[in-house]
N, C-alpha and C positions, 0 to 999 in steps of 0.2 A: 504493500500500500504506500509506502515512504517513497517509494521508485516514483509513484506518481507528480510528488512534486519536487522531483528535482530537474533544474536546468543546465547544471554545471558541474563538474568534479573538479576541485585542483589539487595536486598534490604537491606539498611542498613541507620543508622543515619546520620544525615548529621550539618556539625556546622552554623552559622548563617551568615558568610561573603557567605554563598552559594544565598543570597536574593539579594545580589547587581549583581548578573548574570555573577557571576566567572564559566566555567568549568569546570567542577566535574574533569573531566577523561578522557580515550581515550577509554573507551569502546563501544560496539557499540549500545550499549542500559542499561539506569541505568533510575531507578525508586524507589525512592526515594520519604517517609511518613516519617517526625516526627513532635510531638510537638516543639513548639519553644516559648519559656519565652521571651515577649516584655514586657516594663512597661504598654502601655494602652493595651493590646492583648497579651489572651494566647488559640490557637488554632493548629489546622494542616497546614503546608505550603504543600503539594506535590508538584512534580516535575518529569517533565517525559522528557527524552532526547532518539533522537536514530539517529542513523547516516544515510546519505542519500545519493544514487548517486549524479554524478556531476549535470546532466543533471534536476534534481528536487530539487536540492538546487538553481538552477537558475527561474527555475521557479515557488519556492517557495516565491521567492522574490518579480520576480515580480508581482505574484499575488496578495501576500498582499499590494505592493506600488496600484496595480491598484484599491484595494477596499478602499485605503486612499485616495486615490484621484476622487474614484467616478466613474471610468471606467467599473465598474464593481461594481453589488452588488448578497448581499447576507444577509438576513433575519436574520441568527442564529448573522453572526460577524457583528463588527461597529469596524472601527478602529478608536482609540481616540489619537493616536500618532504615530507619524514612524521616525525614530531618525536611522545615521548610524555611524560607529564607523570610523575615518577619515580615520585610517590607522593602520598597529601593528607597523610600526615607528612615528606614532604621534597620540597615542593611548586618542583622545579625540572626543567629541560626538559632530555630524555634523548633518545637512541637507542631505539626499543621492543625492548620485552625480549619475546622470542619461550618462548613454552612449546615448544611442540612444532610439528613440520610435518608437513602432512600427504602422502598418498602423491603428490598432482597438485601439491606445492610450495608449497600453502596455510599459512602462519601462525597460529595461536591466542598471540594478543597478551594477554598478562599486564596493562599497564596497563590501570587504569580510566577514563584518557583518552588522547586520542590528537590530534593538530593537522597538518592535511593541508593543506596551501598546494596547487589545482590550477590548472587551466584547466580551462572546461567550455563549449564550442564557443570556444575561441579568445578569452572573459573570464577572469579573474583571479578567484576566490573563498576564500577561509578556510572549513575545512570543520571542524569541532569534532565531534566525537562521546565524551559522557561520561555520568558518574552525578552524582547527587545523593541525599544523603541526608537525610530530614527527621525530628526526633522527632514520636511520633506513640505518645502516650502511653509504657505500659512499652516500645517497641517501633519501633527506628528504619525508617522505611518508604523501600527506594532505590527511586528510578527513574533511566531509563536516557533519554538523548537524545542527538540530533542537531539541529546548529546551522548554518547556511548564513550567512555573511557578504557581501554582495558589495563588492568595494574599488576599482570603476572604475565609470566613465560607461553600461557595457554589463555591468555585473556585478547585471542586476536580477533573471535568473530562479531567485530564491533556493528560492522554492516548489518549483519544478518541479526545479531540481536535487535537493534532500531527495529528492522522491518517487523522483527513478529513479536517486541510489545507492541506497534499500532496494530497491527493483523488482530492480535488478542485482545486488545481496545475495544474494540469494535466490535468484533462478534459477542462480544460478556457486556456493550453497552446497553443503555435502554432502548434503542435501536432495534434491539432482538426480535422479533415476533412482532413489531407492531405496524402499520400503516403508515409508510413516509410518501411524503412528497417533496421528491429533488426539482430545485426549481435552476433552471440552468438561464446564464445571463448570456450578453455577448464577448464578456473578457473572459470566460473559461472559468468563472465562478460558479458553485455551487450551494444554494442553499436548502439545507433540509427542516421540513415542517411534517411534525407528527401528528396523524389527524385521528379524529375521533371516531370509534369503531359505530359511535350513534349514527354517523349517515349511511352506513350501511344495515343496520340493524332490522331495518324494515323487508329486505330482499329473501325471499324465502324462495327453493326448487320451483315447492307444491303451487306457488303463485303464477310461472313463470309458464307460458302456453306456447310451449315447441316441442317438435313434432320427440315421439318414447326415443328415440334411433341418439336426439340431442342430449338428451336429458341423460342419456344411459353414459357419453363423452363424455357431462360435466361431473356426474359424481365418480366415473377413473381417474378425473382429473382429479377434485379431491381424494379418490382414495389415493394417490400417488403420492402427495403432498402429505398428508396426515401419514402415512406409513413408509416415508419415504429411509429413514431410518431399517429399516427391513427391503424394499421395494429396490431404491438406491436409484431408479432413473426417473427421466426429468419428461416433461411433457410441452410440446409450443404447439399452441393453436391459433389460427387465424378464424375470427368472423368478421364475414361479409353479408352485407345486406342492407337495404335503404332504412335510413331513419324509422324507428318507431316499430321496429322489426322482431325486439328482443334481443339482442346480440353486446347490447351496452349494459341490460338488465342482467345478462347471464352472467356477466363479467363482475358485475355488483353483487351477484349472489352468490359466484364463487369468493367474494373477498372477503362477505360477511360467513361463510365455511369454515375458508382456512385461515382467520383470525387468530390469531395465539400459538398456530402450527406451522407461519412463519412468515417473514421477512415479508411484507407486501410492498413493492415500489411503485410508484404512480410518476408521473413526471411529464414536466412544465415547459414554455421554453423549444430551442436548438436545444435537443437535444446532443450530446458530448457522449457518444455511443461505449466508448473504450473506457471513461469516466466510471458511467454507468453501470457497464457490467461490471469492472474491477469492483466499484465497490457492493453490488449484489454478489459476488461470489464469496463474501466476506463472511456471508451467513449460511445456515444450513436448514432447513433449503431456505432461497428467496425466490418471488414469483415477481416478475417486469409487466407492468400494465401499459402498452403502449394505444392509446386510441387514436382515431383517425391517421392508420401505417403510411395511408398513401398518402400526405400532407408531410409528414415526414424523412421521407425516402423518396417519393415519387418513381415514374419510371421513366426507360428509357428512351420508352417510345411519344412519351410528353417530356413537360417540363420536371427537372430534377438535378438534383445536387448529386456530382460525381463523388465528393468528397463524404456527405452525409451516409450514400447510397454503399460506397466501399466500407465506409468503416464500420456497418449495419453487417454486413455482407459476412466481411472478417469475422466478429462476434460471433455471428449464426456458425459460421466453420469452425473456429477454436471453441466449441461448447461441451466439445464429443464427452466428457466424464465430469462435468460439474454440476454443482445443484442449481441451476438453474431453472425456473422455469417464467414459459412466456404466456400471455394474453394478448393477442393484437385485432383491435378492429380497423375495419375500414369501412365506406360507404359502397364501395366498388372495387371486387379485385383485382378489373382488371387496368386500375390505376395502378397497382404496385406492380413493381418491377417483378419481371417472371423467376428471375435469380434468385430475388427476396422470397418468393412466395413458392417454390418447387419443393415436390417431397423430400427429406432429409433435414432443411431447412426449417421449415414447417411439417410438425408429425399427423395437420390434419389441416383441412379449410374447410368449416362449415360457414354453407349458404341461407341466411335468415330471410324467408319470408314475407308474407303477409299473414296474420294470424288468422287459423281456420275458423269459421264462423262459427261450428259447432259449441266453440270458446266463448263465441262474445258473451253468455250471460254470467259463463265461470268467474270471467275477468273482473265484469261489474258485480258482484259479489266479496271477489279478492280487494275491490279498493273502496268499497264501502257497506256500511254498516245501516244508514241512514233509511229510515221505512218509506220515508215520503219519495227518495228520489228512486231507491230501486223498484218501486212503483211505474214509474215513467217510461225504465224499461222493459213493454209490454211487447207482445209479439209485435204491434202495428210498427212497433219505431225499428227493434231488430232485423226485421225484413228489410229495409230500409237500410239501415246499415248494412246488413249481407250482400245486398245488391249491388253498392258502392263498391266491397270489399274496401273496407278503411281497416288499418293495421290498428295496434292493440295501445297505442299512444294515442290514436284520434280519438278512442272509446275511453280512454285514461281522463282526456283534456276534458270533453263533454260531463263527467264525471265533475270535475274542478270545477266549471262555468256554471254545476246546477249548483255545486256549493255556494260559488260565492254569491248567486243569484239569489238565495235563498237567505243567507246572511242581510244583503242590504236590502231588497226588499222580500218578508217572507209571505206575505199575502198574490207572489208573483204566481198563473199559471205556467207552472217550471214543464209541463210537457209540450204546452204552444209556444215556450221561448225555448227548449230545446230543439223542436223541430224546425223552426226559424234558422238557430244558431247552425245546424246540422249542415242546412244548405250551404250558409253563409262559407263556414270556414272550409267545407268538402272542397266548394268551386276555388275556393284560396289556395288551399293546400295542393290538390289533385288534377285540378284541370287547365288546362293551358286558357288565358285569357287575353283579351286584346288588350294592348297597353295601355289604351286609357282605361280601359274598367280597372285595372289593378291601384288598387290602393292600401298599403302596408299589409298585402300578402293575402286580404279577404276581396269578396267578391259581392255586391249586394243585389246581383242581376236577379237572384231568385225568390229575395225576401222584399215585400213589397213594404214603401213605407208607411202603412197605416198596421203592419203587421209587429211594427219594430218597437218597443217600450218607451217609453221617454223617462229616466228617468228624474228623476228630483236631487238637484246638486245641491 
């Protein structure tokens, strides 16, 4: 994971106050071999530094407070000290001062550095993790790092230790099992937001009206993920299909599934593909939510980023043994590029429909409760709907309109402004219009205006 941010290696001499854990630089990676003339000891000291996101110098901390304090273990490290620096205006060596703890006994360390005396297979290393700050015009610019010293004959794998405290960071963060969203900028920034397992909460299978064949896909999908400890392989599905189809719902309902059984990534933004999976392979398993693929990638036979579309590409070929798994929708597959989207790559494409009529009254059941309004849909109106064939978001919306209709005014007849509305948005949504009739997407060529409510502002 440390590989990811570095730009530079230099290697060069280094003098002796470098041992009391001064450093070096501001660069964003220095590594660093010399001999060093002590009176009882003349041998190699290394020294591996490289700078870190915010958000993993935080939880590099506290991961290593949690393995000094026994919250956590791990075979390779033994921490034999954890020492923090009080302040950089009372720059002397403390006890860490603990903000708060978390519910698994996790720490969130207040200081801005922190000094871990470990073993790391049975070597002796000095382990630094801190800030620096630089001016940098109006505006002081911190960064965050971690420092690797070795202080013995056998204390050389400096590198390799950095890389897997962040590696172990990370996958023992809060992070674990919960629902992020990487929000990716255009400087190659990332930020991640943990979301609340509430907006999914509402997504059930038994709600969800695609054809047994789909349904039978998404819970292998889940069994793979929950058993994947046992299972060990990974699953990437593509759905396609127009708006309102089910295919964004399936994907909601598998994320309120396999909640807590791991890693959910959703993400914002250009995506930063190489970013992205590095840091989903971090966990075991994690599941990448990519919606609308072909906005993303595009193809080649329209408009598209060669550069987006390779590094998509790559990802999908170096997958072959990691726990990875994917979700991709699109509107149309055959915007994505055929490369992106051919078997191996993707272990299935399912095609979302329109929802079988059969459905329509199961649906308006599943999204309300209300006696007055599932009243209204009586056979006269579902016939009607059947006819149109309107997918299972038109019947959702109609749904919404008789609520609020009912709210603002409840003395409304909700089945003569339903069948009004029905026209109204059908011809918006579904039928090609002359340009002048189109007015913000509805059409009012079929509802007459003495039919129309007026209401009271």
């Amino acid at each position: 994971m440390a590989n990811r941010y570095k730009k530079r290696t230099r290697e060069q001499g280094f003098e002796n106050e470098v041992l009391t854990g001064t450093a070096l630089n501001y660069n964003d990676e220095v590594n660093l071999v010399k001999s060093v003339n002590i009176n009882k000891r003349n041998f190699v000291y290394p020294l591996y530094q490289t700078s870190l996101k915010v958000f993993v110098y935080e939880f590099v901390k506290t991961y290593l407070h949690s393995l000094y304090m026994g919250n956590l273990k791990n075979e390779d490290i033994v921490i034999e000290n954890f020492a923090a620096l009080a302040s950089s205006a009372n720059p002397v060596m403390t006890a860490p001062q603990v903000a708060t703890y978390k519910e698994n006994g996790a720490a969130i360390i207040e200081n801005h550095s922190i000094y871990v005396h470990l073993k790391y297979k049975g070597a002796p290393y000095q382990v630094t993790v801190f800030l620096m700050s630089a001016n940098n015009g109006m505006f002081n610019d911190i960064r965050y790092f971690i420092s690797v010293l070795g202080i013995e004959n056998d204390s050389y794998q400096t590198n390799q230790l950095a890389t897997y405290i962040v590696d172990e960071a990370i996958r023992n963060s809060i992070y674990k099992n919960s629902i992020l969203n990487l929000k990716f900028d255009s400087n190659g920034r990332i930020d991640i937001e943990e979301m609340n397992i509430k907006e999914f909460k509402n997504e059930k299978l038994d709600e969800i009206f695609i054809p047994a064949s789909y349904k039978t896909e998404v819970k292998k999908f889940y069994k793979c993920v929950k058993d994947y400890k046992d299972i060990g392989l990974r699953l990437r599905y593509l759905f396609s299909g127009k708006p309102g189809t089910g295919k964004t719902k399936s994907v909601r309902t598998l994320i309120n599934m396999c909640y807590k059984k791991a890693t959910i990534i959703l993400t914002e933004g250009e995506v930063d593909f190489k970013s992205l999976f590095d840091f989903a392979k971090l966990f075991e398993p994690a599941i990448i939510c990519l919606d609308d693929l072909d906005l993303l990638v595009g193809s080649r036979s329209r408009n598209y980023s060669p550069r987006l579309l390779g590094a998509f590409l790559q990802e999908l070929d170096g997958f072959d043994k990691n726990n990875v798994f994917l979700l991709a929708t699109t509107n149309d597959k055959e915007l994505v590029d055929m490369a992106a989207s051919r078997p191996l790559r993707f272990d299935l494409t399912l095609d979302f429909g329109r929802l079988d009529n059969k459905n329509y009254y199961d649906l308006v059941m599943a999204n309300t409760k209300n006696e007055k309004i599932l009243s209204i849909f009586d056979d006269e109106l579902m016939d009607s709907l059947k006819k149109k064939k309107v997918t299972g978001a038109f019947i959702v919306n109609l749904i919404h309109q008789a609520e609020i209709m009912d709210k603002i005014n409840p003395d409304t007849d909700l089945k003569k402004y339903l069948q009004n509305f029905v026209e109204m948005a059908y011809n918006g949504f579904y039928k090609e219009q002359e340009e002048e009739h189109k007015e913000f997407g509805f059409s009012m060529s079929k509802a007459s205006n003495d039919d129309f409510l007026d209401l009271e502002l």
